[in-house]
N, C-alpha and C positions, 0 to 999 in steps of 0.2 A: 681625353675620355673617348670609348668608342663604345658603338653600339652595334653588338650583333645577330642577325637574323638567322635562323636555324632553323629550316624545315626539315622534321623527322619523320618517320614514322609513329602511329599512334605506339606500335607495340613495343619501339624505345622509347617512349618519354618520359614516363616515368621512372625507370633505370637512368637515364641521361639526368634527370631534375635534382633525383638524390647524390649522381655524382658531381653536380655541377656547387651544392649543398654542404657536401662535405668540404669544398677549398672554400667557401664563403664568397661564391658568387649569387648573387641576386637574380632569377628569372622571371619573365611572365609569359603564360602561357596562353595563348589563341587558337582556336579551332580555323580549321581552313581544310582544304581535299584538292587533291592533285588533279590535272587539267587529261591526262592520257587514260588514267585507270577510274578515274571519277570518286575513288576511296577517300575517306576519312585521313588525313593526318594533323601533325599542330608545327606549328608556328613560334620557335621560342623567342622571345628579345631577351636579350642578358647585356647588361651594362658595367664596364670594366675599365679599369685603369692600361692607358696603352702598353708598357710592359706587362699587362697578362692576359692581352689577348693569345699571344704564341700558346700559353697556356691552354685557355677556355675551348681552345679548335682540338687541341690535342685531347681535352676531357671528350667533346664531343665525338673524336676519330677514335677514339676507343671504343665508345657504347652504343655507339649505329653501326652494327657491322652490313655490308651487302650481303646478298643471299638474293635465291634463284627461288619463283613460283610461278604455278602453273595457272593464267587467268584468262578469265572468257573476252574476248573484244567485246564492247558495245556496238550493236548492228549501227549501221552507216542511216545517216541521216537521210540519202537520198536513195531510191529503187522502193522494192517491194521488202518489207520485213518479214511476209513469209518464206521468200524463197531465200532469204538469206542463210545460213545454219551456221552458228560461230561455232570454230574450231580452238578449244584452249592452245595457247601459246605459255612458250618458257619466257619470262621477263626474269628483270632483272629486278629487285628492291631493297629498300634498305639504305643503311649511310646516313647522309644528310646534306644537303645544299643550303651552302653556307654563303654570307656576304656581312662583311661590316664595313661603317662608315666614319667618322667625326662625327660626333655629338655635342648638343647643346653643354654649356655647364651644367655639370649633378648636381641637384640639391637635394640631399635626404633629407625629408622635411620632417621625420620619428625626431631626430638628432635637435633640428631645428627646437620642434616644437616643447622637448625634455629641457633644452636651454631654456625656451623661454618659458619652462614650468619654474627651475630653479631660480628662473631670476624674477617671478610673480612670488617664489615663497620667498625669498630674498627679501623682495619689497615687502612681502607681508610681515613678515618677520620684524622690520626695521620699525614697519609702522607701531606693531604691537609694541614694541621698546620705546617707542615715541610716547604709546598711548599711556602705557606703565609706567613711563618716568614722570608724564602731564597728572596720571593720577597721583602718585606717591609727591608730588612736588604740592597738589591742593592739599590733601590729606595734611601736609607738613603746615602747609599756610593754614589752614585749619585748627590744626592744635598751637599754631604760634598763636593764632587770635583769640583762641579760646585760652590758652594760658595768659594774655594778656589782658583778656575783657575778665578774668577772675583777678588779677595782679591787681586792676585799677579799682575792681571791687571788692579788695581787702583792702589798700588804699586808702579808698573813702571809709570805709568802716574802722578804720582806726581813728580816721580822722575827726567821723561824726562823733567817736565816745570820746574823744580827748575834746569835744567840745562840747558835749554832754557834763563830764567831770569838773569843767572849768564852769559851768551853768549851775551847775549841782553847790560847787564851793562858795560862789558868788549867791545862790537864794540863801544858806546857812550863814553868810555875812548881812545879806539882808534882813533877813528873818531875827536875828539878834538885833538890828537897829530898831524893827519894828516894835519889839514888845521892850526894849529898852526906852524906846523915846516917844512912842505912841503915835508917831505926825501922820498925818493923811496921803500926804507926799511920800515916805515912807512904804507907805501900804500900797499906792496904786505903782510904785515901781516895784515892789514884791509881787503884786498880782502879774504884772507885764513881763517879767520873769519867768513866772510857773507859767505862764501861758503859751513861753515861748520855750521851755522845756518839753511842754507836752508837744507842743508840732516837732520837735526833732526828735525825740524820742516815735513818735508817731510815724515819722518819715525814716529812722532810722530800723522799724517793725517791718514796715513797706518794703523796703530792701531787702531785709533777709528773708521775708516772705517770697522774692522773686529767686529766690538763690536758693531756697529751703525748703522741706515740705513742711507747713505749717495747720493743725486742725482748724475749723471751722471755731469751736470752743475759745479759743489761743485768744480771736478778733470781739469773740463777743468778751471775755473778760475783759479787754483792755480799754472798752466803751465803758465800762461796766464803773474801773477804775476811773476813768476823766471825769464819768457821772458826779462820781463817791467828791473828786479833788476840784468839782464846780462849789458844791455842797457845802466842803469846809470852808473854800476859800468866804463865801456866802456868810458865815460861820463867823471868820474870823475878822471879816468886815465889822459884824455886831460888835462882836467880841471886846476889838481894838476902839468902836466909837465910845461902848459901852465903860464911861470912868469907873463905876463899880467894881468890875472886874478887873483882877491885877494881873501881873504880867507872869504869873506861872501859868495863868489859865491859857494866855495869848501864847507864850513858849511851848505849851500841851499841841495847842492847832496846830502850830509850826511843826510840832515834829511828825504829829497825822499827817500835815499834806507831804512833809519831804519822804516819809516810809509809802504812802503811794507813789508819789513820784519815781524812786527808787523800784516798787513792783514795775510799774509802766516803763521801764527802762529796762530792767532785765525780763 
């Protein structure tokens, strides 16, 4: 890599910048003025690969031609500045005084820094597919455990009615011993029964309450219902102590408490 210095004239540098331009050489330009005429010129640097410096000299030796002008000297530093009278002189101008050296390594740092944009959206890029796949993989766990925590709450709900059904068939075998044989013993295991239907049934409401939209109305009925099947059970205590009474009246009770039982269930 070499670096070359180019002192022009102001009135070629412009013409030199855009020829230098067209072959895709690089300059930068400095103000500076020449040490005999005291004028204005610049200063190029252009930085070049070593087979084309031959080149960059020959752009340059084309668009600084020399040429001949007529300029005043500056009076002398020492004597009288009156008596002096400067007489224009023919110079010479133009061209260009040129030097290059070895140069550091080039780093175009444009180059550099578009690398390291593509590889900041790279990274970005990666992370967003990280972040996309971290979301789509909860979402997936998500609906696994919501299809699961529904799985295990149809489960149980099957479960509770096929123990509801088995509760329900077991009071209608009780309920026939009770108005068939009258015993007291009969009756508090018929009461212990419907008591233990209504909490599952009750707890089985609970449930699909939490799974279900269910009115306000729905909770006061089915109080309303346990009320009504305190009442018979009450009812059919008398009923069954009561000898008087024969056992259609006692099978009548039985089938009032099992048709609430039955509403409080569905």
């Amino acid at each position: 890599m070499k670096l070359i210095m180019a002192v022009v004239q102001d009135k070629d540098t412009n013409q030199l910048i855009d020829a230098l331009s067209e072959d895709n050489f690089k300059t930068t330009k400095l103000s500076s003025s020449g040490g005999f005429l005291k004028e204005g010129n610049t200063t190029l640097m252009i930085g070049c690969e070593d087979e084309h410096v031959d080149e960059a000299l020959q752009i340059i030796r084309d668009n600084c031609s020399k040429r001949e002008q007529m300029v005043s000297p500056v009076s002398p530093m020492g004597g009288s500045a009156e008596s002096y009278i400067p007489r224009p002189v023919n110079v010479e101008v133009g061209g260009a005084q040129c030097l290059y050296y070895q140069s550091m390594p080039f780093i175009n740092f444009s180059k550099v820094l578009k690398k390291v944009g593509k590889s900041c959206m790279k990274i970005s890029q990666e992370i967003r597919t990280q972040i996309d796949a971290m979301k789509k993989n909860e979402s997936q766990t998500k609906n696994a455990a919501k299809n699961f925590d529904q799985m295990v709450r149809a489960q149980s709900t099957q479960l509770q009615q096929a123990e509801l059904q088995r509760l329900m068939t077991e009071l209608s075998q009780q309920g026939q011993r009770v108005a068939r044989f009258r015993f007291f013993k009969d009756l508090a295991t018929y009461k212990r029964l419907v008591r233990r239907f209504v909490k599952e049934a009750v707890d089985y409401g609970m449930k699909l309450k939490q799974s279900h939209s269910f009115l306000l109305d729905g909770d006061n009925r089915k109080l309303t219902i346990v009320e009504e099947i305190d009442e018979k059970l009450v009812e059919l205590t008398d009923t069954v102590l009561d000898q008087e009474k024969n056992s259609i009246e006692v099978l009548d009770l039985i089938g009032e408490i099992k048709g609430l039982l039955m509403n409080l269930y569905t």
